[in-house]
C-alpha positions in Angstrom: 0.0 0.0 0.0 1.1 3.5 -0.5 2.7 5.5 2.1 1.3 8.4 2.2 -1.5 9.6 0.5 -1.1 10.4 -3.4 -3.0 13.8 -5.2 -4.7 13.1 -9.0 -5.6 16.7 -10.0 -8.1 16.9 -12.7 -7.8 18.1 -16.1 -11.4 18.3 -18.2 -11.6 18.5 -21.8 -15.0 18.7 -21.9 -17.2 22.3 -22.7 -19.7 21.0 -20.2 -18.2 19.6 -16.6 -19.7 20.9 -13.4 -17.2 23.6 -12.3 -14.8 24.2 -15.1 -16.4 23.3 -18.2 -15.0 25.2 -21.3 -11.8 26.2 -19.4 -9.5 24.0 -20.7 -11.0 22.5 -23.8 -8.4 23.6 -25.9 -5.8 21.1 -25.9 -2.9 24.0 -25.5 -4.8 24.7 -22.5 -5.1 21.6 -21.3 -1.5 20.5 -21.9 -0.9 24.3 -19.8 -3.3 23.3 -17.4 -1.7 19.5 -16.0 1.4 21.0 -16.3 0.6 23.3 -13.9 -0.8 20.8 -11.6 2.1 18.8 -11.7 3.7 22.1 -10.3 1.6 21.9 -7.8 2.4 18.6 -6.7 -0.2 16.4 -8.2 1.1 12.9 -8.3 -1.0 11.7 -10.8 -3.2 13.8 -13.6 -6.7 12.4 -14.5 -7.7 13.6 -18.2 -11.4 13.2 -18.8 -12.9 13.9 -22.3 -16.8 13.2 -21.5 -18.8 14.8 -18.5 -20.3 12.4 -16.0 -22.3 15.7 -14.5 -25.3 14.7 -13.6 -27.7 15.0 -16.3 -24.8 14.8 -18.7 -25.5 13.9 -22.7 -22.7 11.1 -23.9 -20.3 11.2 -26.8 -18.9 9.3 -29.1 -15.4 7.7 -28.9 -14.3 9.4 -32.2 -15.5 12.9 -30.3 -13.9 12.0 -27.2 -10.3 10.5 -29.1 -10.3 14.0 -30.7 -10.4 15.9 -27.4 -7.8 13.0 -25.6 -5.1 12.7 -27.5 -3.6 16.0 -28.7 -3.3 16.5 -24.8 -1.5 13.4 -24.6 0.5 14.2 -27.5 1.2 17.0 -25.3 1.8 15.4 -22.4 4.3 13.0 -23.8 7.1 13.0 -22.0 5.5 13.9 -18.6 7.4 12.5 -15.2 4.1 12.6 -13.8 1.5 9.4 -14.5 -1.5 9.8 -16.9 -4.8 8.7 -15.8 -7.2 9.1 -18.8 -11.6 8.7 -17.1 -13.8 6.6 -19.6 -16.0 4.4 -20.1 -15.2 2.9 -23.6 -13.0 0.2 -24.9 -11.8 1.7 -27.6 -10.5 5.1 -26.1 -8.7 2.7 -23.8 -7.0 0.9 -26.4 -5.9 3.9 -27.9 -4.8 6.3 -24.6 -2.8 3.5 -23.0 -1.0 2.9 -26.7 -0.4 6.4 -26.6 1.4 6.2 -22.6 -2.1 6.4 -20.0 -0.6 4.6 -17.1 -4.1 4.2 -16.0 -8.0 4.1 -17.0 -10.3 5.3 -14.7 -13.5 4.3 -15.5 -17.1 5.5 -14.0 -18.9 2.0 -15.0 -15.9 0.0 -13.5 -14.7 -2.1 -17.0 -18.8 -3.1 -17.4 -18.8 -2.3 -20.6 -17.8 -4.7 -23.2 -14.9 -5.1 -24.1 -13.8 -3.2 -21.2 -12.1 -5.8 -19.4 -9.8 -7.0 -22.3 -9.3 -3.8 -23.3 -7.3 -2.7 -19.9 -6.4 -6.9 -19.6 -4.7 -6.6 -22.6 -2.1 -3.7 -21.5 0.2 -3.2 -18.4 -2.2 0.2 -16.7 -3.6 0.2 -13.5 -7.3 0.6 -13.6 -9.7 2.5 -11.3 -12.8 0.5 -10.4 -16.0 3.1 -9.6 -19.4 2.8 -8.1 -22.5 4.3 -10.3 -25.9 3.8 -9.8 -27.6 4.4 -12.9 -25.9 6.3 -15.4 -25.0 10.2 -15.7 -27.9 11.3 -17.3 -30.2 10.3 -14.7 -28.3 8.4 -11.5 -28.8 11.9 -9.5 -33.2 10.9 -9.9 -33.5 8.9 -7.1 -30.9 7.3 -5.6 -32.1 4.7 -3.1 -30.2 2.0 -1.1 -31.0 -0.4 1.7 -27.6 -0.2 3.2 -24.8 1.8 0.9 -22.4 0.7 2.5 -22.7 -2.8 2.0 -24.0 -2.4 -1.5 -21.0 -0.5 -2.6 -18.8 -3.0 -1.2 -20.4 -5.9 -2.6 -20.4 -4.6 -6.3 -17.2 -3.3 -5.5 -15.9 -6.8 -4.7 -17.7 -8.1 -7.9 -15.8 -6.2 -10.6 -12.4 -6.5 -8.5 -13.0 -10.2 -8.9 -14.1 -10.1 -12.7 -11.0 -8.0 -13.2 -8.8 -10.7 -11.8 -10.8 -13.2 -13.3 -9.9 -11.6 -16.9 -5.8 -11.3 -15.7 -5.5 -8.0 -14.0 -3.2 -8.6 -11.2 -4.5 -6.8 -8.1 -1.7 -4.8 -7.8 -3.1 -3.0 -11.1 -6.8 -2.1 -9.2 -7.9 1.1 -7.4 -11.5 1.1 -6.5 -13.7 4.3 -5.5 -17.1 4.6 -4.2 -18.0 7.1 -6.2 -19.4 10.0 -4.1 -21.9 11.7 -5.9 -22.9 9.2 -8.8 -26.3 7.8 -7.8 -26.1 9.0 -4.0 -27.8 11.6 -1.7 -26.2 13.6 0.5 -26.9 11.3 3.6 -25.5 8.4 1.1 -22.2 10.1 0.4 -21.6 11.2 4.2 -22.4 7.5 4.8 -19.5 6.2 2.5 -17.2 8.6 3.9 -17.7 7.3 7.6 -17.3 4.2 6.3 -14.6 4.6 4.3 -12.6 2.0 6.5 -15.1 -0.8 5.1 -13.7 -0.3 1.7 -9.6 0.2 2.3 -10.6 -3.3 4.5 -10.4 -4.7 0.7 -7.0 -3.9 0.9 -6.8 -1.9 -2.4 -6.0 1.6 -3.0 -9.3 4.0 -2.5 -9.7 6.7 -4.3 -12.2 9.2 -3.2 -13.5 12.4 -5.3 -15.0 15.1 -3.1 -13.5 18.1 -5.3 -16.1 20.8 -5.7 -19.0 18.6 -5.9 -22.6 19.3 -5.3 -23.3 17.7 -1.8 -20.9 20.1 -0.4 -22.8 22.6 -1.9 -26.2 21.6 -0.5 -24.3 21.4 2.9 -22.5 24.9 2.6 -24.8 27.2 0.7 -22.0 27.5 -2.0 -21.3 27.6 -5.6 -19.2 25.4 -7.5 -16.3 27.7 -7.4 -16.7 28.4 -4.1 -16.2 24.7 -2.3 -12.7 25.1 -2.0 -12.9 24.6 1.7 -15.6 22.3 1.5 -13.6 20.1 -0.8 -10.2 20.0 1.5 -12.4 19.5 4.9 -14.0 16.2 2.4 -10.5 15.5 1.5 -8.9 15.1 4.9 -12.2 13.0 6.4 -11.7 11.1 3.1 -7.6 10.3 4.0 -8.8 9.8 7.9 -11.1 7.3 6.8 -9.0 5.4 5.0 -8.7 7.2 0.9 -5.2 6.7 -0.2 -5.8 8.7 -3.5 -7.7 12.1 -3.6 -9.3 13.4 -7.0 -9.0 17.2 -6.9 -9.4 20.6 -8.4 -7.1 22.2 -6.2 -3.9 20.4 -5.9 -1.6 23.0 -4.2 -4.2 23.8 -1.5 -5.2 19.8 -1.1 -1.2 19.6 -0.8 -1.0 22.1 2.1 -3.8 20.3 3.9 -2.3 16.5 3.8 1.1 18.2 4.8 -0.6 19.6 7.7 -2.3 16.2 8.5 0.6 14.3 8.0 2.6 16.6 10.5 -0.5 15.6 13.0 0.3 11.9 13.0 3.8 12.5 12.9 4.4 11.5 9.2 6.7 14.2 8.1 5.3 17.3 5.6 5.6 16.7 2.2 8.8 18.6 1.6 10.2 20.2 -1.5 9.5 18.1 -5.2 
């Protein structure tokens, strides 16, 4: 397991994510924009070409190749790992020939093909937790017990992933706050965080900016930076040992500070 707690700081190529859609849709400005995470500290950038927003319209993989890979182009020679979010086989195929180190994906491999796309290659993959799909998952979430339920399917895909010839040292799984959840579902995950890193695979937890702190806090998207660190140290605490985030530099700050608390160290210079 890791030994401290590792930073992915996102980079969307999309004209329609929740807080930053548009911003860096150009590929110069996305290439500008990852580099200046990794100045920040991030440890790992995630690149996502197709907005999982709730309510969001898909795209096609030709649309979403077109947005991907002039920023990975870009990003060639980066010291810092690529992490590339979909949901389609053959963007996989195609990011991790051109250097992804890893494929996040929102419907953890269920789509076909999905398995032996990642299988096939030598990335690390990020299992996630949906209910539904984008376009509606945020309806009417309902659960008997979330907890167990996002364990359970959890468990399932690690399993199909092994199954297909992923070693386990390859998997990340997230609960994925916010996708087919309330509010009272998501602060449930996060208390129960433990029950998940008990699978004894890296979690990854997204918190950045999203709209649960803004039902708790009153505030805007752009305006959840606090929000989003507090979620981001309660994630850690609870057992995350990967934090998607907006606001790398600041997150950065925040862990050091944690860290110093347990007697870890601060992060030092990169």
């Amino acid at each position: 397991m890791l030994d401290r707690p590792l930073v992915a700081g996102v980079v969307n190529v999309t004209p329609d994510s929740f807080s930053d859609g548009g911003q860096t849709l150009e590929p110069a400005a996305a290439i500008a924009h990852a580099r200046a995470l990794m100045d920040e500290g991030a440890d790992l950038i995630d690149i996502g070409a197709e907005s999982s927003r709730p309510g969001a319209d898909g795209v096609s993989a030709e649309q979403e190749l077109s947005r991907l890979m002039p920023v990975l182009d870009g990003l060639s020679s980066s010291p810092v790992p690529i992490s590339i979010d979909t949901t389609k086989p053959e963007v996989m195929r195609a990011v991790i020939g051109a250097g992804a180190a890893m494929i996040n994906d929102i419907g953890a491999l269920r789509s076909p093909g999905a398995l032996e796309a990642v299988a096939a290659s030598g990335a690390a993959v990020c299992l996630m937790h949906m209910q539904g799909e984008p376009r509606t998952m945020q309806q009417s979430p309902s659960y008997d017990d979330v907890v167990a339920e996002v364990r359970a399917f959890l468990a399932e895909r690690v399993a199909a992933a092994e199954a297909q010839g992923i070693a386990r040292e390859r998997i990340v799984i997230d609960p994925g706050f916010g996708f087919g959840k309330t509010v009272a579902h998501n602060f449930e995950l996060l208390r129960n965080l433990h029950r998940l890193a008990e699978m004894g695979l890296p979690v990854m937890a997204g918190w950045s900016r999203k709209s649960t702190l803004g039902a708790i806090t009153g505030r805007g998207a752009g305006e959840r930076l606090a929000g989003s660190i507090a979620a981001a140290l309660l994630a850690v605490q609870h057992g995350a040992t990967i934090v998607r985030v907006h606001d790398v530099a600041a997150t950065r700050d925040a862990l050091a500070v944690l860290a110093a608390m347990d007697g870890l160290g601060g992060r030092g210079k990169r």
